[in-house]
mmCIF file of the N, C-alpha and C atoms, coordinates in Angstrom:
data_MODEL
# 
_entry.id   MODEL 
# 
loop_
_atom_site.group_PDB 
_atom_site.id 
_atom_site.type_symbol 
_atom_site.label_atom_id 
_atom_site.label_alt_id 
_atom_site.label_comp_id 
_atom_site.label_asym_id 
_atom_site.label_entity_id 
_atom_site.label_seq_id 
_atom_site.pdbx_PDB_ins_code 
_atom_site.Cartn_x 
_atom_site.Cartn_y 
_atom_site.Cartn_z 
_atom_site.occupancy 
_atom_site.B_iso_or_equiv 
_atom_site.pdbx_formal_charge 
_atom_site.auth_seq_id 
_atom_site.auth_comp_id 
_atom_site.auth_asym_id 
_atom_site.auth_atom_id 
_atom_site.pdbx_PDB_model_num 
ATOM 1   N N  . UNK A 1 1  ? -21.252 5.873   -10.700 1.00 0.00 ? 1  UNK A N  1 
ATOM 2   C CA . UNK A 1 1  ? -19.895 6.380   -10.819 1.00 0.00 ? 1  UNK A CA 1 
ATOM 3   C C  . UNK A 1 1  ? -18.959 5.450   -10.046 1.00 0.00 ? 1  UNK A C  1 
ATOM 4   N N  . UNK A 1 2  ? -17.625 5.189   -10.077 1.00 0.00 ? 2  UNK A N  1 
ATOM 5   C CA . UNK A 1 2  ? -16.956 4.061   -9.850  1.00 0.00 ? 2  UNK A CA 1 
ATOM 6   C C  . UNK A 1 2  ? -15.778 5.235   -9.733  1.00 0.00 ? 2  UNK A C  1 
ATOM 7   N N  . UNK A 1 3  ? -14.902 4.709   -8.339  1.00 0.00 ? 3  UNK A N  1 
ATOM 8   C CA . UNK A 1 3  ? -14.059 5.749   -8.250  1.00 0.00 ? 3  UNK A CA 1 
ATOM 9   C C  . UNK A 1 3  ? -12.970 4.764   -8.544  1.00 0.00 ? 3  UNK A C  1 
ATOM 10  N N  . UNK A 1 4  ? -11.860 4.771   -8.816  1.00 0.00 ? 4  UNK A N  1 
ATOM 11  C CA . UNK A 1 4  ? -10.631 3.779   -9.168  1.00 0.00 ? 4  UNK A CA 1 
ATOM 12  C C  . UNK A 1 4  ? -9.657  4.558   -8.611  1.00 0.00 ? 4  UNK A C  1 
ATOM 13  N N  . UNK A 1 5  ? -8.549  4.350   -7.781  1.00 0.00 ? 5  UNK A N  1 
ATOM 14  C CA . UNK A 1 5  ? -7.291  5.308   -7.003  1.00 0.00 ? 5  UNK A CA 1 
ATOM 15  C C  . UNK A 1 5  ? -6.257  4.389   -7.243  1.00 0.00 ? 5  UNK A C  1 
ATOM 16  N N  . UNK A 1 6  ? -5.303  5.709   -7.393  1.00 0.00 ? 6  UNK A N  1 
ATOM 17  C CA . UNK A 1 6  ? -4.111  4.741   -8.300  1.00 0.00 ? 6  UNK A CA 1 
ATOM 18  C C  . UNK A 1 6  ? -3.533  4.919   -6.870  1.00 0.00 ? 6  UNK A C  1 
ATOM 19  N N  . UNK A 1 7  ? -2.892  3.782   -6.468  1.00 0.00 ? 7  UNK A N  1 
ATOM 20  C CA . UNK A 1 7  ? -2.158  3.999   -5.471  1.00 0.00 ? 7  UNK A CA 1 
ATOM 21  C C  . UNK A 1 7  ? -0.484  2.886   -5.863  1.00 0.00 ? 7  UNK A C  1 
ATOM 22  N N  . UNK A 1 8  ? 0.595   2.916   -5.602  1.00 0.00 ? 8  UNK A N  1 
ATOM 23  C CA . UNK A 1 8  ? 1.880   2.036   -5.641  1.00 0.00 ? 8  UNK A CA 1 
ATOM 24  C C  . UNK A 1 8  ? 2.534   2.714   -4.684  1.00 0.00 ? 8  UNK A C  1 
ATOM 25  N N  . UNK A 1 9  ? 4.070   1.940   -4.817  1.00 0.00 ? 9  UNK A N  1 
ATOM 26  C CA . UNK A 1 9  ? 4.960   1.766   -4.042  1.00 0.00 ? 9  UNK A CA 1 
ATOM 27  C C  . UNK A 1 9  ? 6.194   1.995   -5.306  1.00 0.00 ? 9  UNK A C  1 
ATOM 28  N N  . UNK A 1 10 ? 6.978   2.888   -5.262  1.00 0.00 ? 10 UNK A N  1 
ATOM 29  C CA . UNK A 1 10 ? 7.667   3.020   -6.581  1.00 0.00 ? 10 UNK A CA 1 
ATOM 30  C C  . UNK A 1 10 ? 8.787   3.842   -6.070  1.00 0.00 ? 10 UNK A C  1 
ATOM 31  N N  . UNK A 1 11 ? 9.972   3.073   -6.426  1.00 0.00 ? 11 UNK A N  1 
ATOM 32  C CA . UNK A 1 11 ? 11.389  3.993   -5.752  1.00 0.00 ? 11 UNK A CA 1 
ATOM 33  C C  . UNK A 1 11 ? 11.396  4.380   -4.494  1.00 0.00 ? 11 UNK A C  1 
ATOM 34  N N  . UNK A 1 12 ? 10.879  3.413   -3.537  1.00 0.00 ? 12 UNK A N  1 
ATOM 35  C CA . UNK A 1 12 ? 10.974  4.079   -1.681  1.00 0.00 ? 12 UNK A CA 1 
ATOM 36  C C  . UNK A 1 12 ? 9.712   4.904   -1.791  1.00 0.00 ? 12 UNK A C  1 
ATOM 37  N N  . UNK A 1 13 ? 8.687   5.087   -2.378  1.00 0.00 ? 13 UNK A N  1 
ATOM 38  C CA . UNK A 1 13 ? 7.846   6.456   -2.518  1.00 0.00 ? 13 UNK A CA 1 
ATOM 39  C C  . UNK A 1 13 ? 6.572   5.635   -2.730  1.00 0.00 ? 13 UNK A C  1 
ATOM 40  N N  . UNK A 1 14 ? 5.569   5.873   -1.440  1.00 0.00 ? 14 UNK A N  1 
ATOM 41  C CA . UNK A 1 14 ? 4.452   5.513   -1.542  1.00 0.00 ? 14 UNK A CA 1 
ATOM 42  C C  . UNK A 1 14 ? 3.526   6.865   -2.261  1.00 0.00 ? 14 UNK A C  1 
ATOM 43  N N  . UNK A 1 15 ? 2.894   6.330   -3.422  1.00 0.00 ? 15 UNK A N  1 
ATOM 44  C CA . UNK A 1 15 ? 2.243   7.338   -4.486  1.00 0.00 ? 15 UNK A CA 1 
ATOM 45  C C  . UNK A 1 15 ? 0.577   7.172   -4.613  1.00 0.00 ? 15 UNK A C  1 
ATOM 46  N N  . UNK A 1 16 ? 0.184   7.845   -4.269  1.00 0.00 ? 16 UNK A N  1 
ATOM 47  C CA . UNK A 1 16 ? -1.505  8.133   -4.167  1.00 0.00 ? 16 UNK A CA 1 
ATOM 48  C C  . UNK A 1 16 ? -1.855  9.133   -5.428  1.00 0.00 ? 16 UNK A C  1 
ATOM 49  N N  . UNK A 1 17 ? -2.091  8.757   -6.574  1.00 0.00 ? 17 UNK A N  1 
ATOM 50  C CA . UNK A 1 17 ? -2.518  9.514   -7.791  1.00 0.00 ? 17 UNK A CA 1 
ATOM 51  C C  . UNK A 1 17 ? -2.110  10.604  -8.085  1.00 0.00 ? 17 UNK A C  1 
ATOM 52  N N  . UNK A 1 18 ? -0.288  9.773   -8.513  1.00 0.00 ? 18 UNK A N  1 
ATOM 53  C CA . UNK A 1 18 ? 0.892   10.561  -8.725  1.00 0.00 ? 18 UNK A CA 1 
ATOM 54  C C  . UNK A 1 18 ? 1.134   11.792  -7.724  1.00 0.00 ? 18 UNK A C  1 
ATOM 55  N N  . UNK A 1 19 ? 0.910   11.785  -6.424  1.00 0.00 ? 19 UNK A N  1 
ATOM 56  C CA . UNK A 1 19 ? 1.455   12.632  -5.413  1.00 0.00 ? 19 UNK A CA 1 
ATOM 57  C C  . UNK A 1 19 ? 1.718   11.631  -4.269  1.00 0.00 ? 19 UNK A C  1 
ATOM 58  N N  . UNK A 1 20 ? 3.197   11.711  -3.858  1.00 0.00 ? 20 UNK A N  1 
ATOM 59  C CA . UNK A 1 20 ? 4.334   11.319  -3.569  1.00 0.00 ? 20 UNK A CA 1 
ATOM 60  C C  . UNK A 1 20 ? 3.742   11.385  -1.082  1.00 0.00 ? 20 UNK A C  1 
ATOM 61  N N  . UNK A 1 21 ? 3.003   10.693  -1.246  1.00 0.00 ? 21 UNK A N  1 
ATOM 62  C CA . UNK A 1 21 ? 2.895   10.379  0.087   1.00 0.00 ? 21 UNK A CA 1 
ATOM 63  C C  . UNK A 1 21 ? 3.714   9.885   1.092   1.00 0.00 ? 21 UNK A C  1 
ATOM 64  N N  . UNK A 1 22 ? 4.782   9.456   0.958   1.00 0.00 ? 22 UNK A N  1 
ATOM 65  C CA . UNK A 1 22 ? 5.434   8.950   2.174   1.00 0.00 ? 22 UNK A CA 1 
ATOM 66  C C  . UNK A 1 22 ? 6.809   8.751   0.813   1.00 0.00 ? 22 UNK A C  1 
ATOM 67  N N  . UNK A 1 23 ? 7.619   9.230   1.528   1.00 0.00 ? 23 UNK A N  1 
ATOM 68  C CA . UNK A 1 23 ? 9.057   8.867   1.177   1.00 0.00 ? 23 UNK A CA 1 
ATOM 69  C C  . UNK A 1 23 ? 10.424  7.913   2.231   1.00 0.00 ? 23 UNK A C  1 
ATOM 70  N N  . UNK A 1 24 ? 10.591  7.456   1.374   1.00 0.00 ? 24 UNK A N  1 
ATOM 71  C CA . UNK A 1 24 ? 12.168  6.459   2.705   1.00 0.00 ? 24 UNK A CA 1 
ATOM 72  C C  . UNK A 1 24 ? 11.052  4.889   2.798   1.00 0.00 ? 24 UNK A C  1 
ATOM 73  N N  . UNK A 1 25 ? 9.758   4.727   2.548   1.00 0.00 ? 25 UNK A N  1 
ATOM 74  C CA . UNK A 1 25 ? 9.542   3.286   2.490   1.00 0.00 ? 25 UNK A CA 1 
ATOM 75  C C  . UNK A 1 25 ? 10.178  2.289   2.183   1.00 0.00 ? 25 UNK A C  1 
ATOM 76  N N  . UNK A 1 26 ? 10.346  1.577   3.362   1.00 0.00 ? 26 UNK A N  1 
ATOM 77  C CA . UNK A 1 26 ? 11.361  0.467   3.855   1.00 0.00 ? 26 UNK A CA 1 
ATOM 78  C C  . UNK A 1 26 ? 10.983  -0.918  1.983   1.00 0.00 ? 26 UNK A C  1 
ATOM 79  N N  . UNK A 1 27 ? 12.319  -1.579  1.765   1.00 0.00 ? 27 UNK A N  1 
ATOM 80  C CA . UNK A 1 27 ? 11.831  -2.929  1.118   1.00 0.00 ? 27 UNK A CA 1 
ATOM 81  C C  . UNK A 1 27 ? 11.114  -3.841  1.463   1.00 0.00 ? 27 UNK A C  1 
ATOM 82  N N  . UNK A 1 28 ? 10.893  -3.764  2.988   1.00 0.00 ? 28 UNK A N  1 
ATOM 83  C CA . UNK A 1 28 ? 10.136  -4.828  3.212   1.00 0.00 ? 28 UNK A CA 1 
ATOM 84  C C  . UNK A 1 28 ? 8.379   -4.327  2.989   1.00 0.00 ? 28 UNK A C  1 
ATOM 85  N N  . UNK A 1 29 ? 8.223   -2.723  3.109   1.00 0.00 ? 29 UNK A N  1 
ATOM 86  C CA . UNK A 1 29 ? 6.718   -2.640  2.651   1.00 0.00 ? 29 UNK A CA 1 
ATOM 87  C C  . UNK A 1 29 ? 6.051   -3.310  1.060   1.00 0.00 ? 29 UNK A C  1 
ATOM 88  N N  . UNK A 1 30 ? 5.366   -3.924  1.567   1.00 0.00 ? 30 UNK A N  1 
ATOM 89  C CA . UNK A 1 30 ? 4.653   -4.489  0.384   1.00 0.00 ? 30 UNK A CA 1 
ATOM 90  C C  . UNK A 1 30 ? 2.845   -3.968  0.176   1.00 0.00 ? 30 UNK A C  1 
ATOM 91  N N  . UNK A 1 31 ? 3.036   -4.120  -1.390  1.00 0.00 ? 31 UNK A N  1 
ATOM 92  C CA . UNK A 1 31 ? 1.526   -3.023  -1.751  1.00 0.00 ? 31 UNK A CA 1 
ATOM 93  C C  . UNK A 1 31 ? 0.885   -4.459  -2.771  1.00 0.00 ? 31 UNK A C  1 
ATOM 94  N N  . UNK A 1 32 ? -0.485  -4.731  -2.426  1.00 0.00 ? 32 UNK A N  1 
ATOM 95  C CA . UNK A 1 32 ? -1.205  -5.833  -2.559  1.00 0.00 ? 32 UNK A CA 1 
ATOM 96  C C  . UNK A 1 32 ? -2.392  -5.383  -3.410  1.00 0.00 ? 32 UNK A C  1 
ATOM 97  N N  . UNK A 1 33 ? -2.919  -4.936  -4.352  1.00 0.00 ? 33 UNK A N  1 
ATOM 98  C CA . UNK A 1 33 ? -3.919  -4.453  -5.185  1.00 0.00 ? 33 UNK A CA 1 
ATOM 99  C C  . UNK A 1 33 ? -5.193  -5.293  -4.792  1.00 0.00 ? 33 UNK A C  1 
ATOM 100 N N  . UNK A 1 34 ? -6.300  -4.579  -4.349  1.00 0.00 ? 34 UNK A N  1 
ATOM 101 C CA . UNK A 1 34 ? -7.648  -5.379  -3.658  1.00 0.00 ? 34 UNK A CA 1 
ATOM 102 C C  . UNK A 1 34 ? -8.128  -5.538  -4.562  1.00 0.00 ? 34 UNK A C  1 
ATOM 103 N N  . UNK A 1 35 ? -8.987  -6.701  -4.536  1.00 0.00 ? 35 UNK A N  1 
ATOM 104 C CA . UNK A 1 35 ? -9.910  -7.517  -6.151  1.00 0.00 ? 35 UNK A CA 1 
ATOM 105 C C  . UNK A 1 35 ? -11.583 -7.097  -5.771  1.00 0.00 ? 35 UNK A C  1 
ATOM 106 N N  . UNK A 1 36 ? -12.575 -6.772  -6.207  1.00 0.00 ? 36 UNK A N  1 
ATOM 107 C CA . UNK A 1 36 ? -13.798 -6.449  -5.559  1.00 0.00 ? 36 UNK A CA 1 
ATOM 108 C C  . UNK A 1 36 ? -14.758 -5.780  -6.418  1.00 0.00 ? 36 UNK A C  1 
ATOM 109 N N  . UNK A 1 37 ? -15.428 -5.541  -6.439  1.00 0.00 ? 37 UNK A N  1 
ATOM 110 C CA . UNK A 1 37 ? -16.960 -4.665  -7.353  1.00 0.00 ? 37 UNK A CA 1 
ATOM 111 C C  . UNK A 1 37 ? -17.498 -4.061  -5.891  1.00 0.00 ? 37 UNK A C  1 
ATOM 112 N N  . UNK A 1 38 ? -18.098 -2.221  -6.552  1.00 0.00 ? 38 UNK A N  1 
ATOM 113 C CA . UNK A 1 38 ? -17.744 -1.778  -5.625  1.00 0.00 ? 38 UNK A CA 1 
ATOM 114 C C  . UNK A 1 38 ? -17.809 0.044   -5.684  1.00 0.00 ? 38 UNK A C  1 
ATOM 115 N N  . UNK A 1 39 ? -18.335 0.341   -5.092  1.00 0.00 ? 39 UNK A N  1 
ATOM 116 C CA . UNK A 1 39 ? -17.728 2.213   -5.770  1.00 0.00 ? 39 UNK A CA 1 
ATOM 117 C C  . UNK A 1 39 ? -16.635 2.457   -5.605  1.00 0.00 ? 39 UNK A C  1 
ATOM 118 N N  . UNK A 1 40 ? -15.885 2.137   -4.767  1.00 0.00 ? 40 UNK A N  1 
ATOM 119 C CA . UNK A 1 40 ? -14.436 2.302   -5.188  1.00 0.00 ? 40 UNK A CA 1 
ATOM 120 C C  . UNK A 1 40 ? -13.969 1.106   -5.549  1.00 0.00 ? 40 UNK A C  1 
ATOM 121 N N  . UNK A 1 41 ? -13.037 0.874   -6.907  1.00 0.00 ? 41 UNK A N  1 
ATOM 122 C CA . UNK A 1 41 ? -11.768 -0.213  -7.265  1.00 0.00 ? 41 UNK A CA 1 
ATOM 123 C C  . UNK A 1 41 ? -10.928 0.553   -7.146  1.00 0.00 ? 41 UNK A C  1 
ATOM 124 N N  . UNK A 1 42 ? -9.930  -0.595  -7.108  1.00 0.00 ? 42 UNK A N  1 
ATOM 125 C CA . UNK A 1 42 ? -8.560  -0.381  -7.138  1.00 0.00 ? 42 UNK A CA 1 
ATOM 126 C C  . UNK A 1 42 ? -7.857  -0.311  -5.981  1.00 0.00 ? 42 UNK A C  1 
ATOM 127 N N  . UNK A 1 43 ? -8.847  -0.380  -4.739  1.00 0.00 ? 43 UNK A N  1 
ATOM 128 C CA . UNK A 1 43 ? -7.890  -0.061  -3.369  1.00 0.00 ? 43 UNK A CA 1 
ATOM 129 C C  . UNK A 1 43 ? -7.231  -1.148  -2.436  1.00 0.00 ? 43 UNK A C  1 
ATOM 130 N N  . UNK A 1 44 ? -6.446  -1.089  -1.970  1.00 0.00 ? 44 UNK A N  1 
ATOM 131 C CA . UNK A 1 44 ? -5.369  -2.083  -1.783  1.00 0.00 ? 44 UNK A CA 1 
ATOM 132 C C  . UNK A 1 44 ? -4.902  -2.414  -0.392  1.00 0.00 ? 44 UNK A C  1 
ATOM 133 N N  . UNK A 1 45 ? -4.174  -3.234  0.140   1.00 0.00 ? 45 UNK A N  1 
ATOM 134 C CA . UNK A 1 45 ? -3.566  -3.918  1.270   1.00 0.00 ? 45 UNK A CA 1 
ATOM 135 C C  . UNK A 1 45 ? -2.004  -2.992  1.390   1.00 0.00 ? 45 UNK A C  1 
ATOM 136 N N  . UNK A 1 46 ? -1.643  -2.584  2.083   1.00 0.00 ? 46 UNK A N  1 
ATOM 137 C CA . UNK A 1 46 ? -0.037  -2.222  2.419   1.00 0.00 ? 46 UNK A CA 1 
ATOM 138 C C  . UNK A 1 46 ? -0.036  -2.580  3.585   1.00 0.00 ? 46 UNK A C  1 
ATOM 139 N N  . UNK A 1 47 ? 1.152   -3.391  3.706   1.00 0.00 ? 47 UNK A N  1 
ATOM 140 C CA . UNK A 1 47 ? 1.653   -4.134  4.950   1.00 0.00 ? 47 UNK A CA 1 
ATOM 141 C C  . UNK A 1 47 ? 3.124   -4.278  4.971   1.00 0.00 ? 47 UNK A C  1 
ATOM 142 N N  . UNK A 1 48 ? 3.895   -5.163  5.684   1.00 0.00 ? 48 UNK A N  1 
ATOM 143 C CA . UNK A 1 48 ? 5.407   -5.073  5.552   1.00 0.00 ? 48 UNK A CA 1 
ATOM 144 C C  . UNK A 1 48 ? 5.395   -7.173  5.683   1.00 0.00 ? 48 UNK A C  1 
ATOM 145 N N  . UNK A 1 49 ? 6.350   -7.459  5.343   1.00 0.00 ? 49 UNK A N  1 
ATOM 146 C CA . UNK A 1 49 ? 7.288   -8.645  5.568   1.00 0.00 ? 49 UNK A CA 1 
ATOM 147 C C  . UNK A 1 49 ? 7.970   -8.812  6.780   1.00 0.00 ? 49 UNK A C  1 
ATOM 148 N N  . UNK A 1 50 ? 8.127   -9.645  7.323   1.00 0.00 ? 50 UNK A N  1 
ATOM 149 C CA . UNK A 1 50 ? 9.242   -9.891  8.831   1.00 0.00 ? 50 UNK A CA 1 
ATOM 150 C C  . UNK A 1 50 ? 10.197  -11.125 8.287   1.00 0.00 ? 50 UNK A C  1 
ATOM 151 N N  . UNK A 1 51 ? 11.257  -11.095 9.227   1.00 0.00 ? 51 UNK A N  1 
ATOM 152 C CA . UNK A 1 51 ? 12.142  -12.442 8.892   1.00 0.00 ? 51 UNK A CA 1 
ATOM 153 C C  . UNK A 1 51 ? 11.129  -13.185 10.292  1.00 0.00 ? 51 UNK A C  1 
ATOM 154 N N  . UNK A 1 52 ? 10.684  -12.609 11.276  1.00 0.00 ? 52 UNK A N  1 
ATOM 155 C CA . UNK A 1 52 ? 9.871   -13.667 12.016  1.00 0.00 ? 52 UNK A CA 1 
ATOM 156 C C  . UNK A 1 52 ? 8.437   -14.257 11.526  1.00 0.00 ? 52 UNK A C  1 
ATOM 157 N N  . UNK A 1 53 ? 8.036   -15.295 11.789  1.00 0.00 ? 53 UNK A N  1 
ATOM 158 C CA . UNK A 1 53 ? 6.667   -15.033 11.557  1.00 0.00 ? 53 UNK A CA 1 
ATOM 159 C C  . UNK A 1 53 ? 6.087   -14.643 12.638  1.00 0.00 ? 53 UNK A C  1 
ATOM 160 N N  . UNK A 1 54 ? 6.420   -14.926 13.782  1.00 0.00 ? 54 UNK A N  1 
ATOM 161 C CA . UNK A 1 54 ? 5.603   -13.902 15.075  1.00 0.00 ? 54 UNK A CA 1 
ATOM 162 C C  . UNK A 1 54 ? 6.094   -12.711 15.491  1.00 0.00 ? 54 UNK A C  1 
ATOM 163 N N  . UNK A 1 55 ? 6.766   -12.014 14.659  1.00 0.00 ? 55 UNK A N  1 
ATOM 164 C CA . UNK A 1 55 ? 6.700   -10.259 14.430  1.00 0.00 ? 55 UNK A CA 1 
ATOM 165 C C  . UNK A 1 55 ? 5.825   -9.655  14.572  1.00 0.00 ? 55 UNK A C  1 
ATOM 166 N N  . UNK A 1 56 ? 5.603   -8.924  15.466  1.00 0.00 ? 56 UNK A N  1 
ATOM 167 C CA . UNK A 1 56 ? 4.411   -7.785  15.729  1.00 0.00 ? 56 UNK A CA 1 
ATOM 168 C C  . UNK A 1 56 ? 4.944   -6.431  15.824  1.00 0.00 ? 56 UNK A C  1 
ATOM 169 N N  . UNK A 1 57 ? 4.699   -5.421  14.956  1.00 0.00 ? 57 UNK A N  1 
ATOM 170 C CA . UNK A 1 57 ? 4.656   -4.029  14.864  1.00 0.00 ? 57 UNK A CA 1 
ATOM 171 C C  . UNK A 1 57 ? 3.021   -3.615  15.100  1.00 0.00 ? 57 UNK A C  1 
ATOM 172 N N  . UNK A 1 58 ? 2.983   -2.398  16.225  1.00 0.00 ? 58 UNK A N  1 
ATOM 173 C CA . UNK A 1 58 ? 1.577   -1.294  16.341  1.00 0.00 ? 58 UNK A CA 1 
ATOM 174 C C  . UNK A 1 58 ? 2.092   -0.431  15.998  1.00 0.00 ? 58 UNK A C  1 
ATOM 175 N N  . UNK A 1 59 ? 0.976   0.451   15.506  1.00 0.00 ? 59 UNK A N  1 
ATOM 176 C CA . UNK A 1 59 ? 1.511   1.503   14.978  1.00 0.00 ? 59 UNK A CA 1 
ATOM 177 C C  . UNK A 1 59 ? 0.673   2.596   15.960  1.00 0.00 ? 59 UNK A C  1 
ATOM 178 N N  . UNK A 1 60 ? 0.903   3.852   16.355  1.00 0.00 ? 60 UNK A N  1 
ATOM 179 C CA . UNK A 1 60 ? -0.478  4.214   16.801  1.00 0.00 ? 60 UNK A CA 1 
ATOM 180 C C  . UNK A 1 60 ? -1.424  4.827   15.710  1.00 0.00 ? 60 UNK A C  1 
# 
């Protein structure tokens, strides 16, 4: 069995298999689709952009 999860970034609205997880996501978050074989496809990178390149955000 092979699980596949739809996950995007669509109108400020991070979406996990069409239910609406995080709303107000900034333009700079970016959603990266992971390449792999695997029981799960489809799962992905979310990260953000900086105008620095030595920008550091933690999150806890």
């Amino acid at each position: 069995m092979t699980v596949t999860p739809k996950i995007s970034v669509n109108d400020g609205n991070l979406v996990v298999h069409g239910k609406t997880i995080l709303k107000g996501v900034p333009e700079n978050v970016v959603f990266t689709p992971g390449s792999g074989n695997g029981l799960v496809n489809g799962g992905a990178f979310i990260g953000a952009t900086a105008s620095h390149t030595k920008s550091l955000h933690v999150f806890p």
